[in-house]
N, C-alpha and C positions, 0 to 999 in steps of 0.2 A: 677385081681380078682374083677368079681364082680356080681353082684345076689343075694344077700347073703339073705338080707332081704326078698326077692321076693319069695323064696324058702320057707319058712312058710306058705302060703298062708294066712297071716294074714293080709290081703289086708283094714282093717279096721286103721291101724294104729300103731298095737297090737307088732312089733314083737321084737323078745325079744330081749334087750338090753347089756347080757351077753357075753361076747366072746366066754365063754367056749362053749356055744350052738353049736357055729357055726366052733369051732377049728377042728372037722374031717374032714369038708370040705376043712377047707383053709389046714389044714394039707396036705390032697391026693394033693390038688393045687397043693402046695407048693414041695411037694417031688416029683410030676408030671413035673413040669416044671425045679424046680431050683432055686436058686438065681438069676440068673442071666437071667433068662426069665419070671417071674410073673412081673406085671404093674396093677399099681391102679388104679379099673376104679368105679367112683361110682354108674352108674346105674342112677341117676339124672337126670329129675324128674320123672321117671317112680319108680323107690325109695322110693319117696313121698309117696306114698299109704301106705308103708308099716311100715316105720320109718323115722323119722328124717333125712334130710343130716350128721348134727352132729350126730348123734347116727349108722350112716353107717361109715363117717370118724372114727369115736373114735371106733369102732370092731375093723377095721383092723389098725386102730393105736397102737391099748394093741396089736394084734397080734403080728406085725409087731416086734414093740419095745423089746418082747422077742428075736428076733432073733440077735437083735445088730443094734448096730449104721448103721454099713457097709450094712447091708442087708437094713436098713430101708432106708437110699439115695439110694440104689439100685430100691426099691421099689417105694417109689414116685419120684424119678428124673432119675435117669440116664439109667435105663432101657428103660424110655419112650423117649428119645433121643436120645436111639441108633435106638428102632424099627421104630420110626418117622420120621428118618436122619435128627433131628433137629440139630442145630449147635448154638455154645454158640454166641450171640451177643455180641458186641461189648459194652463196658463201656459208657455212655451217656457224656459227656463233662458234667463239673458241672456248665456252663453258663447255658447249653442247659436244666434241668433240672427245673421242674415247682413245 
């Protein structure tokens, strides 16, 4: 999910900060895709015009955080690992650690 702010055309800086504004959207997302297929994407810095990084994180963080813990690691981690076939790294030795 991501666009959110862009979708205002309030490319001044303007757009609104509210979740609720933007919940029909992430809603259709959301029951469009699933839990298990939406991934957090912020749109950054093309974003920039419209709002804040923090004020695009924190939308879809109050979204998110309605739906639960589970959906919310779903959301910003494990979804994006499965579509990216990223793979968990390895622990760093605590010598090797700066």
């Amino acid at each position: 999910m991501s666009g959110l702010v862009e979708g205002t055309g309030r490319s001044d800086g303007t757009a609104p900060r509210d979740t609720g504004f933007y919940r029909p959207v992430l809603d259709a997302a959301w029951e469009a895709f699933g839990e298990d297929r939406v991934v957090y994407g912020s749109n950054w810095p093309v974003s920039a015009r419209f709002a804040s990084l923090a004020t695009v994180q924190g939308i879809v963080a109050e979204y998110v955080a309605g739906r639960g813990a589970e959906a919310t690691a779903r959301f910003f981690h494990h979804n994006a690992r499965q579509v990216y076939g990223l793979r968990r790294l390895p622990s760093w030795p605590r010598s090797a650690r700066v």
